[in-house]
Phi, psi and omega in degrees: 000154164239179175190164183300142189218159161200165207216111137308118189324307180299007185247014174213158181224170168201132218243111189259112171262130127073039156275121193207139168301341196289359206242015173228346210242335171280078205321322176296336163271326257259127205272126218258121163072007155322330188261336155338290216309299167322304165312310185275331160293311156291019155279325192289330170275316173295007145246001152319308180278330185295299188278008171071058179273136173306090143297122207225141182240138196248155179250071202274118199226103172281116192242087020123303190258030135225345173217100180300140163327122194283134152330098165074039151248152173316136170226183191264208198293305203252053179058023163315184110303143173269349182236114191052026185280128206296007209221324166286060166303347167256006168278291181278013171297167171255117221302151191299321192289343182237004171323169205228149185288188145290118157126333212254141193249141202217115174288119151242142200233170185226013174217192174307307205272142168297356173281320201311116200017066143239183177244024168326303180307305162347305201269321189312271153009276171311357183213037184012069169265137172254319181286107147251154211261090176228148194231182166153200173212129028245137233280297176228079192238270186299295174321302185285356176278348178261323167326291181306296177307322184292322183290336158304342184247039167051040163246146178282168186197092127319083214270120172243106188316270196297353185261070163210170172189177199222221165264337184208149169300345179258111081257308201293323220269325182283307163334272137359247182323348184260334189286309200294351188272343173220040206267076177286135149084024194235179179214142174254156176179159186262197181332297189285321223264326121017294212254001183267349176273330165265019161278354172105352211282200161194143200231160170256145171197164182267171180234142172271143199231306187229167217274173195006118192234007194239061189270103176277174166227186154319313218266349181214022169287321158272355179268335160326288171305320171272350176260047197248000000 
């Protein structure tokens, strides 16, 4: 359903996963409507720093020599990371236009979720956020792995639909709608209506209300999705 909402700012943070150059610039990545995603992600971050909102960057950087390769993951040719490898810096940097100031806390995780062995929850904890803001990439890989942890740790998430992106507009889009089916205490909402609640402001956006409220088809899946 939606319905109107608006968050004291110290009660939200908003958390940018994985704007990483690798996801425009890495032909094995490279993330459909990424450079959007960017765009919506710096608005999101420039009213965060206006009304002063916790800003948080999550890194995903594979580092082999602090967490070895995982059962039956991929690795490159000469036993690498296949991904996010920490030896790739210009790949896993985080894109300029969404850099993070002075002052602004930037997680490098060695997994999916930005909670994975980071102190993220910690810091959260610690500034009583009940709302988290997250935008990022790839919707449902790193995002929903972080999405599934903030709501374990009992914080609310607000998922802003357009500042994400996937591999594909059907990955990003199924992605979306499988989180919302089951997004307890969360909310979806795009860009404008995002940045008009952390600017202090208030927007209608929808809420989950009831468990999978969403049984999509081929045939109403964009329509689904845009009326989120």
């Amino acid at each position: 359903m939606h319905s109107p909402i608006s968050i004291p700012p110290q009660a939200m943070a908003l958390l940018m996963v994985d704007f990483q150059e690798e996801h425009r610039k890495d032909e094995r990545f490279l993330a459909h409507d990424f450079d959007a995603a960017v765009v919506n992600g710096a608005a999101l971050l420039a009213a965060a720093r206006k009304s002063g909102v916790l800003v948080i960057h999550g890194q995903y950087v594979r580092d082999f020599a602090k967490v070895p390769a995982r059962p039956f993951e991929v690795v490159g040719p000469n036993g690498e990371p296949a991904f996010s490898d920490s030896a790739a810096t210009h790949f896993v940097a985080l894109c300029a236009e969404v850099a993070p100031e002075p002052g602004e806390l930037v997680f490098v995780k060695n997994d999916a979720s930005c909670f994975a062995a980071t102190d993220l929850l910690g810091h959260l904890k610690s500034r009583c956020i009940e709302w988290l803001v997250v935008a990022g990439a790839w919707t449902e890989a790193c995002v929903a792995a972080t999405v599934r942890d903030a709501m374990a740790a009992g914080l609310r998430v607000l998922l802003v639909k357009d500042a994400c992106a996937s591999g594909t507009a059907l990955m990003h889009r199924t992605a979306i709608l499988n989180l919302a089916n089951r997004l307890l205490g969360g909310a979806v909402c795009d860009t404008a209506r995002a940045a008009a609640i952390i600017d202090g402001g208030e927007a209608r956006i929808w809420r989950h209300t009831q468990m999978v409220p969403f049984r999509y088809t081929p045939d109403n899946l964009a329509s689904l999705y845009e009326d989120l």
